[in-house]
Structures are given as structure tokens and as C-alpha cells.
C-alpha positions in Angstrom: 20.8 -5.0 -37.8 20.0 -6.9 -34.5 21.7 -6.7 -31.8 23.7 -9.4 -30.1 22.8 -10.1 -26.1 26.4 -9.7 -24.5 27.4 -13.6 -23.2 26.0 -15.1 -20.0 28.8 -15.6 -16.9 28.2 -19.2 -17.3 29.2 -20.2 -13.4 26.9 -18.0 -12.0 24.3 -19.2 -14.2 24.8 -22.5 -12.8 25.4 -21.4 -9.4 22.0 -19.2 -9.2 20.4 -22.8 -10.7 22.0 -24.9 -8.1 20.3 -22.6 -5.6 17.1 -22.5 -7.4 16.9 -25.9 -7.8 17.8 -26.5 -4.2 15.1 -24.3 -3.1 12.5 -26.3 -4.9 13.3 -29.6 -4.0 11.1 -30.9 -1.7 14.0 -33.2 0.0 17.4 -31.7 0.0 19.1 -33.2 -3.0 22.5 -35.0 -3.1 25.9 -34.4 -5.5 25.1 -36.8 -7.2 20.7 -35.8 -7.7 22.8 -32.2 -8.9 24.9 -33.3 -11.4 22.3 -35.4 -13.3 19.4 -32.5 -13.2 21.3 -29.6 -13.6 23.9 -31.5 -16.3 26.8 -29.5 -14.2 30.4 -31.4 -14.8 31.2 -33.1 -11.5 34.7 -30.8 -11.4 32.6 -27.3 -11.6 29.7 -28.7 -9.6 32.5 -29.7 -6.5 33.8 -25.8 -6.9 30.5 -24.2 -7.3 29.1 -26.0 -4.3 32.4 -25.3 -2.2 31.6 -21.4 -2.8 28.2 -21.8 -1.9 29.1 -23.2 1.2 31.6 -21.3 1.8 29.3 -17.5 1.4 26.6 -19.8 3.6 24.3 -19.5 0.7 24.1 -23.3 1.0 24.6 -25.9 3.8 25.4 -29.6 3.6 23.7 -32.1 5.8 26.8 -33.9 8.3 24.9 -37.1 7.9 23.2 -37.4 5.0 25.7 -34.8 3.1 22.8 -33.4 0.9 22.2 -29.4 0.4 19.7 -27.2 1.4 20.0 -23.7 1.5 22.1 -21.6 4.2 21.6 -18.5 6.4 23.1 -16.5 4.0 20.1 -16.8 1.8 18.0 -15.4 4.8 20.1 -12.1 5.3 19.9 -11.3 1.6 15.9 -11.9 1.9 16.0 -9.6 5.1 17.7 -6.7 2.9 14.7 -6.8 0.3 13.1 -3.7 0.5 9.7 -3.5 0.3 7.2 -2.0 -1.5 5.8 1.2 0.1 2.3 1.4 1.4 1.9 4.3 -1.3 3.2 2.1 -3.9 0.6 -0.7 -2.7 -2.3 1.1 -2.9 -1.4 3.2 -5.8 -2.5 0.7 -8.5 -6.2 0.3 -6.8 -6.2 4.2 -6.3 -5.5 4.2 -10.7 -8.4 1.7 -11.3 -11.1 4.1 -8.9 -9.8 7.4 -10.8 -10.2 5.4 -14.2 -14.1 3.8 -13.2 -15.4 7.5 -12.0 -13.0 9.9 -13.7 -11.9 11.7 -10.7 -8.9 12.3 -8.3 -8.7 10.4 -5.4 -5.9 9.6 -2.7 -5.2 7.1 0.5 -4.7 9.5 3.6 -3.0 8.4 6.8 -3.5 10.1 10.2 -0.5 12.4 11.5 -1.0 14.0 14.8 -4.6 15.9 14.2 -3.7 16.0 10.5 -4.1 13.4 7.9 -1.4 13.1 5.0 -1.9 11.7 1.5 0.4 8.9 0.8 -1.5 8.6 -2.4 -2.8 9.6 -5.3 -4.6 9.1 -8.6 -5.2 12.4 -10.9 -7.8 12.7 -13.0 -7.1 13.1 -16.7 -10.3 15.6 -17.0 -9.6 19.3 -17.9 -11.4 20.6 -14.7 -9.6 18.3 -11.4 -8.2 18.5 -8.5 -4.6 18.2 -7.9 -3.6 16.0 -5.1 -0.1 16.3 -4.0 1.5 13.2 -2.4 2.7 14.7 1.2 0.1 17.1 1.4 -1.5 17.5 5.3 -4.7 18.8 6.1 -6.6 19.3 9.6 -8.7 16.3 10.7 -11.6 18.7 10.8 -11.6 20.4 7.4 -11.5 17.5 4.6 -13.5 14.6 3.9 -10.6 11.7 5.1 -9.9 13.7 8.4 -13.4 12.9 9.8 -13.5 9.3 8.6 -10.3 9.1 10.7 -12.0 11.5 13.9 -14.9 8.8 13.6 -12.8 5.6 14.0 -11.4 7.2 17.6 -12.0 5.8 20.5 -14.3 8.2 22.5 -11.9 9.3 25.1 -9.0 9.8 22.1 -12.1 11.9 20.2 -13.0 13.9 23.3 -8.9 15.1 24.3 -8.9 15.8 20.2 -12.3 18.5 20.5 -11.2 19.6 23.5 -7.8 21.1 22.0 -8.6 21.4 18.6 -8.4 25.3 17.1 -10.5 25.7 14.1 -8.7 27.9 11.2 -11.5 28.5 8.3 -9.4 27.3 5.9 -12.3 28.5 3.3 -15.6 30.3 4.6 -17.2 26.9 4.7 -14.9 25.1 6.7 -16.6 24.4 10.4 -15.5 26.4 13.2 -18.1 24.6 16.1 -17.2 22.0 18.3 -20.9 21.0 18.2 -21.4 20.7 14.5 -17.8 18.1 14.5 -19.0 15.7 16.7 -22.5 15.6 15.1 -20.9 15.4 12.1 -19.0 12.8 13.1 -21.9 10.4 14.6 -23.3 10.8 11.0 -19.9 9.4 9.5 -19.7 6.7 12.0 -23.8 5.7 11.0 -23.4 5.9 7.3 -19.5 5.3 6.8 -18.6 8.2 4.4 -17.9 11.6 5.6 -17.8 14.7 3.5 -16.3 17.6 2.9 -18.3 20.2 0.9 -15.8 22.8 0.0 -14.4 23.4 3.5 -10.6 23.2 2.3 -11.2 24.0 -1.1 -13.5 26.0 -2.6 -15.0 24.5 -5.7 -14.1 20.9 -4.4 -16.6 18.4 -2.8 -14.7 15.7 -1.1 -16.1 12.4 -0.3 -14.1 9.4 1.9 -14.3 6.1 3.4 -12.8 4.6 5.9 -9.8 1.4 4.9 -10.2 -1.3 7.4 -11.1 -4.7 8.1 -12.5 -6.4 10.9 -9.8 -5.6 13.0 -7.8 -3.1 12.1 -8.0 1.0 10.9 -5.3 1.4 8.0 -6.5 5.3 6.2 -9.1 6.2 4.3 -9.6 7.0 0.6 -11.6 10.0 -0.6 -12.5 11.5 -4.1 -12.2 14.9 -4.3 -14.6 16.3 -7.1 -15.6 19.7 -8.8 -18.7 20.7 -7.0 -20.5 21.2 -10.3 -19.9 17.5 -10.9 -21.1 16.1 -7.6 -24.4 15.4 -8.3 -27.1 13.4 -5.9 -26.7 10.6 -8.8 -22.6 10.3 -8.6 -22.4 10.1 -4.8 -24.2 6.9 -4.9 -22.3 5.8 -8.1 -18.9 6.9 -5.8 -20.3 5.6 -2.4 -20.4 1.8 -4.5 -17.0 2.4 -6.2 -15.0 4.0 -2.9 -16.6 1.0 -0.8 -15.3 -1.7 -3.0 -12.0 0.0 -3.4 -11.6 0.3 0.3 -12.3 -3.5 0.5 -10.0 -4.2 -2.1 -7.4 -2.2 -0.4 -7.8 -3.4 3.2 -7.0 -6.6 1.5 -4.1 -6.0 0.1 -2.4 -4.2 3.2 -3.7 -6.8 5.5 -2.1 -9.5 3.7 1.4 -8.3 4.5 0.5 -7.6 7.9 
């Protein structure tokens, strides 16, 4: 047995089409233009647009007397939320787990640490689990010294001057030295790497986000060390450079 849809509220079917139809008119239509298009009886039409006016949804042209839409419309566009960055870049983040069957993640800086806002899981039995709000130190993962490499030099030097290594594992890099050659490399070749030195098993690989202008994060794959093969990091250099283009687009088109 099918089930019946409950009734439409039939004025404010008509009253969401006056201001649709209002909002696609290239000239701001009269009563009159309203009542033939939209077939509204001129009795409902007067009361519908009276409430219009009346919530500012609409305005009505002294002169001409014709509609176009009021402030109220604005404040109700101002109260759309947003999507969050996360949930921008989660999609692309999807696709790049799919193409190379791995985890990967978006990471933002916070203070010296970078935080995943992001993340895509990989459905193999052997992956890394990346928790969305997870921090790490700038130093010790793959993303953290993409971000170290896109700092100005002054901001880099203050940054090795204070920093206080913790071996996270017994790879992770406890000399000043090694960092910022480390990080020339990163800033010649673009990715940066992190070969176990937050967790052990896991080879991390990143790139930075950005466009011409602008730094936005950096994306990494982090990969079972059994998997990561000379032949894959070029197959996941290609597929974490397009990403990152892909990506930079997106957020740059809502700056």
C-alpha cells in the first residue's frame, strides 16, 4: 500500500514562488506580471504580497510600484551556515584514499602543532587510523614539515630556536641540524616525509595545499611501511599533487 504525501500549505507554496520568481526576474516584476505567471488570484496575491512586505522579505518600488526582494531576504542568507573546511575537503580526501587505497588527512597548523581536520580511512585490513582532532609536533610527522617549510625564515628560525624535541618513536629527529636540512629538502622537492618518527610501522608522506598566493594545510598519506615502496611514492607524489590542486581550488573559491 502506498503511502499518501501529507497536503502542501498552499499559501506558502505560493508565497515561496512569488519570491522565487521575483528573484529570477531580470526587471522587478509588477502585480499585474505576478498574477498572470504565477496564476495566483488577485485577492491572495494582494495578501501574500502585503506579508511579504510586511516581514521585508520583499520591497515595492514607490515609483514604479514593482517588487524586488527586501533586506529580510539578506539576514536569512547571513544566518546560512556554512560548510566546514573539513566537510569541504572531505570528499576530495575520499577520492585520493579510494585511487591509492590508503588513509590520508588535511592538517592545519596550531601553534608548533598541526591538527587533522580531515580524514579518509582506508578500507584495507592493515591501515592507519586517523582521528579527526588529532595534534602532532611540527617536527615529527610528514604535514608538520610541509607547514615548517612554508615559514617565513625569521618565523622558522624563533620556531628551532624554542622547539624541544620529544622522541615520540626512536626515529623521530631530536637535532636542530638535521630539521632545517630536512626542511630545505621539502621546500626543493615539495613533499616532506615522515619515516616512522610518530609511528612506528607508518611512513607518512605530505604536500603542501596552496595556490599562488596563499598556504591553506597540507595533505599527507600515511602508509604501512611494508607498503611504501620506491614505485608507490611516485604513484602517491602524482595523486597527492593533483589532490592538493584540486583542493586549493575548492577553498580558494570561497575565499
Amino acid at each position: 500500500m502506498r503511502s499518501t504525501p501529507p497536503p502542501a500549505v498552499k499559501s506558502l507554496d505560493r508565497g515561496l514562488d512569488i519570491l522565487e520568481y521575483v528573484a529570477g526576474c531580470a526587471r522587478p516584476p509588477s502585480f499585474s506580471q505576478l498574477m498572470h505567471d504565477l496564476g495566483i488570484p488577485r485577492s491572495s496575491l494582494f495578501h501574500l504580497l502585503t506579508n511579504l512586505l510586511a516581514r521585508d522579505f520583499l520591497e515595492r518600488d514607490p515609483t514604479t510600484e514593482r517588487y524586488r526582494l527586501g533586506a529580510g531576504i539578506g539576514k536569512l542568507a547571513r544566518n546560512v551556515k556554512k560548510p566546514s573546511l573539513g566537510d569541504r575537503v572531505t570528499p576530495f580526501l575520499q577520492q585520493l584514499s579510494t585511487e591509492v587505497s590508503e588513509t590520508c588527512g588535511f592538517y592545519v597548523q596550531v601553534g608548533d602543532l598541526v591538527e587533522v581536520v580531515a580524514s579518509a580511512i582506508s578500507t584495507q585490513a592493515l591501515s592507519y587510523t586517523m582521528k579527526v582532532g588529532m595534534t602532532a609536533p611540527l617536527y615529527a610527522v610528514s604535514a608538520g614539515k610541509i607547514v615548517l617549510s612554508e615559514l617565513p625564515s625569521e618565523e622558522l628560525n624563533q620556531y628551532l630556536v624554542r622547539v624541544a624535541f620529544e622522541p615520540v618513536t626512536a626515529y623521530t629527529t631530536r637535532s636542530k641540524s638535521r630539521l632545517r636540512k630536512e626542511i630545505q629538502e621539502v621546500k626543493a622537492k615539495g613533499f616532506a616525509y615522515s619515516r616512522e618518527e610518530f609511528t612506528l610501522g607508518i611512513t607518512a608522506i605530505a604536500t603542501a595545499v596552496r595556490d599562488e598566493r596563499n598556504f591553506y594545510g597540507a595533505i599527507n598519506l600515511a602508509v604501512p611501511t611494508a607498503r611504501f615502496t620506491p614505485a608507490r611514492d611516485a604513484d602517491f607524489r602524482e595523486a597527492l599533487r593533483r589532490t592538493a590542486r584540486i583542493i586549493a581550488k575548492e577553498i580558494s573559491s570561497d575565499a
